[in-house]
C-alpha positions in Angstrom: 13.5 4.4 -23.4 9.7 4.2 -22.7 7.7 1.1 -23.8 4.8 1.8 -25.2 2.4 -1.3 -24.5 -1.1 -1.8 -26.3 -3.7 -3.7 -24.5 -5.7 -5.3 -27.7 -7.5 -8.1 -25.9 -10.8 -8.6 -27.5 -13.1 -8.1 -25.0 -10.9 -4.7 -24.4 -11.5 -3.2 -27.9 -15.0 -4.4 -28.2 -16.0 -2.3 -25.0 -14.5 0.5 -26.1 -16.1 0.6 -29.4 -19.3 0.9 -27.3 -17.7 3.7 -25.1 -16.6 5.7 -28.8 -20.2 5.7 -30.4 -21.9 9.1 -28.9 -25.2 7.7 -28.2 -23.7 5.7 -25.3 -25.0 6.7 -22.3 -23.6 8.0 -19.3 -24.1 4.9 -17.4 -23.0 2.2 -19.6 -20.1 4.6 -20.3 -18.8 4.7 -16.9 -19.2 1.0 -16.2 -17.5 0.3 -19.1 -14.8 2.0 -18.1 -14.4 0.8 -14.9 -14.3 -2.7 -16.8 -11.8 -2.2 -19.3 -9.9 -0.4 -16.2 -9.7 -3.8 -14.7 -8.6 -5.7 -17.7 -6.2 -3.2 -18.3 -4.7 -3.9 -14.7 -3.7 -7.2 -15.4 -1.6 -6.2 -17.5 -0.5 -3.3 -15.8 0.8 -5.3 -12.5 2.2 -8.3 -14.6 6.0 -7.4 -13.5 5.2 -6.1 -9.8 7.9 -7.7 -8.1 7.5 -11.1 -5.8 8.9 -12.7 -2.9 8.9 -16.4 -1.5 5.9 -16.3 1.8 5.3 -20.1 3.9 2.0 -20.6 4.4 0.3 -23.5 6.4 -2.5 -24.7 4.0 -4.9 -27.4 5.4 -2.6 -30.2 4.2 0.8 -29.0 5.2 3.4 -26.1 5.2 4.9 -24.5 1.7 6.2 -21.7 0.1 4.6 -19.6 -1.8 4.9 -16.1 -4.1 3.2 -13.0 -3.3 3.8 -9.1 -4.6 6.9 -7.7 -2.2 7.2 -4.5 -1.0 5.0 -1.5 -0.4 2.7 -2.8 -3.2 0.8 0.2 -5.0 -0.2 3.7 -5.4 -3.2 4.7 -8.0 -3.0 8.3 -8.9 -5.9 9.4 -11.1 -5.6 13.0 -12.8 -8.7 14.9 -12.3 -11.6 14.6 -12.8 -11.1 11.9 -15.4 -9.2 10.0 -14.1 -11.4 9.1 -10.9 -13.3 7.2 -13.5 -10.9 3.9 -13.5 -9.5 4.3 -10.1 -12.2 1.2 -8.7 -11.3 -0.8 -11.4 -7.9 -1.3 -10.2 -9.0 -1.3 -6.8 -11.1 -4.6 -7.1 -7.9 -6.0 -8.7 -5.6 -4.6 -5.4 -7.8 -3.1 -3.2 -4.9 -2.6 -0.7 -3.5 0.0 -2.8 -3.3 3.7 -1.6 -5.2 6.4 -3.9 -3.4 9.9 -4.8 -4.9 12.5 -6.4 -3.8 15.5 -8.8 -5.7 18.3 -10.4 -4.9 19.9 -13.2 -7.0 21.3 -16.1 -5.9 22.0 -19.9 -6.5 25.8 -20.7 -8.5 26.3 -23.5 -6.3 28.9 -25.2 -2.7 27.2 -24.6 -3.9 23.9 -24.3 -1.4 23.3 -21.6 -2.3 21.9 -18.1 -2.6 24.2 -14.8 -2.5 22.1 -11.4 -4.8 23.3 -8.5 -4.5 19.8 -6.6 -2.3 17.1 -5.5 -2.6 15.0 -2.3 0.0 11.7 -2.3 0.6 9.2 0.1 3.0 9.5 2.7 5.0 6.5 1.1 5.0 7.1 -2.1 8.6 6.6 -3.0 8.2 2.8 -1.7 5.3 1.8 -3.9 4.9 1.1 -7.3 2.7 4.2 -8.8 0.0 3.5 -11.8 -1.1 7.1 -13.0 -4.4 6.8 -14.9 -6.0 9.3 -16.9 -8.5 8.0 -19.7 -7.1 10.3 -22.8 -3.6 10.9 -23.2 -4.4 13.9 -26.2 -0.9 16.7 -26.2 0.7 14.6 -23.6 1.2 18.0 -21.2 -1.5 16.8 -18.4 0.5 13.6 -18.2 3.9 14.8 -18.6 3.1 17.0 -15.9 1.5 14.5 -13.6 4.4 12.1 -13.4 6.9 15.3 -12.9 5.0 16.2 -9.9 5.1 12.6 -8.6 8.8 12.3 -9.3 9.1 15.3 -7.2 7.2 13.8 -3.6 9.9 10.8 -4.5 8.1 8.6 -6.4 10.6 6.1 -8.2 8.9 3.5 -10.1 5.6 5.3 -12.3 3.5 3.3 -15.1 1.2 5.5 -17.2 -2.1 4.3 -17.8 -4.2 5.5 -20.1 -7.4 4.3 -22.5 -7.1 6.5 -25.9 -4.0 7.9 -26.7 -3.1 10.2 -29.5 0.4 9.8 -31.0 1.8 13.4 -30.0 0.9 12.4 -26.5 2.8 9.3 -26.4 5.8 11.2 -27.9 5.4 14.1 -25.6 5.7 11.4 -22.8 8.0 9.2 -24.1 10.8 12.3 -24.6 10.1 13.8 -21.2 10.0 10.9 -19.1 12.1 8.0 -20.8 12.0 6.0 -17.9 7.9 6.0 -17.7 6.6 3.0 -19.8 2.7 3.5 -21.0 0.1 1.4 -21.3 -2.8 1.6 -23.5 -6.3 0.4 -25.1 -6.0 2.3 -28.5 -3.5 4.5 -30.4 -5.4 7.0 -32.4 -5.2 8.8 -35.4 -4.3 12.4 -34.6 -5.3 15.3 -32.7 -7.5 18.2 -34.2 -7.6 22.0 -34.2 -9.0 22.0 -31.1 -6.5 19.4 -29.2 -8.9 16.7 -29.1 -8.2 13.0 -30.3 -9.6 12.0 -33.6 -11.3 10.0 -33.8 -11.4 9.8 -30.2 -14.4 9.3 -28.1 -14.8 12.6 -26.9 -14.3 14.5 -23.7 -14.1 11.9 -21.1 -14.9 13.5 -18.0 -18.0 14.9 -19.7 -19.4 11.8 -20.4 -18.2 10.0 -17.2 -19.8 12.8 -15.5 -22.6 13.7 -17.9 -21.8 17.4 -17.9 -22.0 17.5 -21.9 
């Protein structure tokens, strides 16, 4: 089953009580979440795999760990997701970058996809999806089907607000896709949106309010 894994460090939460409060602007908004992006990723990569390296350091010759394999994808989910892509980079900034595009319709609430580009390998390489809300879950659920489906094996979902629905909309469709998270919410309203949320993130990443 799915692990659900909440990322309360302090300096975490106390950034994205800035990011919640609507008078943030659009600047400190982004930057903040590139940071908490980066925090997050620490967490994130704790269980990559590792393998024994020798290295010649300037005294003598010894083994050593570093991450094995093909290492990592970051696939954001448009547009919001773009948002905490560098963030992760500064932590591995060997990783490859995928994207998808998909957009909730306003009447169904349910995600369309216009867009997906992945690397070549992507079934070698760990893959961290990020999208800053996880709200019904459907954007999400959708995103890591259409990874599994270029071959991707190993997926983490990151996120920074999620509502409960989402999680459970995830959790049931992809068992094997553990999520990681800054805050579990309340609810979602009428309208789909996360309460008490922080809004629409790619409108105030973007500042298209």
């Amino acid at each position: 089953m799915s692990t659900f894994h909440l990322v309360d460090h302090p300096l975490i939460q106390h950034k994205l009580t800035i990011m919640r409060d609507k008078n943030t602007t659009t600047k400190d908004f982004k930057q903040l979440l590139d940071e908490i992006s980066m925090l997050m990723g620490y967490e994130v990569t704790r269980d990559l795999p590792l393998e024994d390296v020798e290295v010649e350091t300037p005294i003598t010759r010894a083994t050593f760990k570093r991450i094995a394999g093909k290492k990592l994808a970051i696939v954001p989910i448009l547009r919001a997701g773009l948002g905490m892509v560098d963030g992760l980079l500064r932590l591995v900034p060997v990783a490859r970058v995928g994207h998808i595009g998909l957009y909730r319709d306003h009447v169904t609430h349910e995600p369309v996809e216009y867009y997906c580009k992945m690397p070549s390998d992507i079934e070698e390489r760990t893959v961290i999806i990020v999208d800053p809300m996880l709200a019904t879950g459907g954007s999400a659920a959708d995103a890591i089907t259409t990874v599994k489906a270029r071959g991707a094996k190993k997926i983490i979902l990151m996120c920074l607000v999620c509502a409960p629905e989402g999680v459970r909309r995830v959790q049931s469709t992809h068992p094997d896709v553990d999520i990681f998270a800054a805050a579990l919410d309340e609810r979602l309203n009428e309208n789909a949106y996360i309460v008490p949320g922080l809004g629409d993130a790619g409108d105030r990443i973007f500042g298209t309010l």
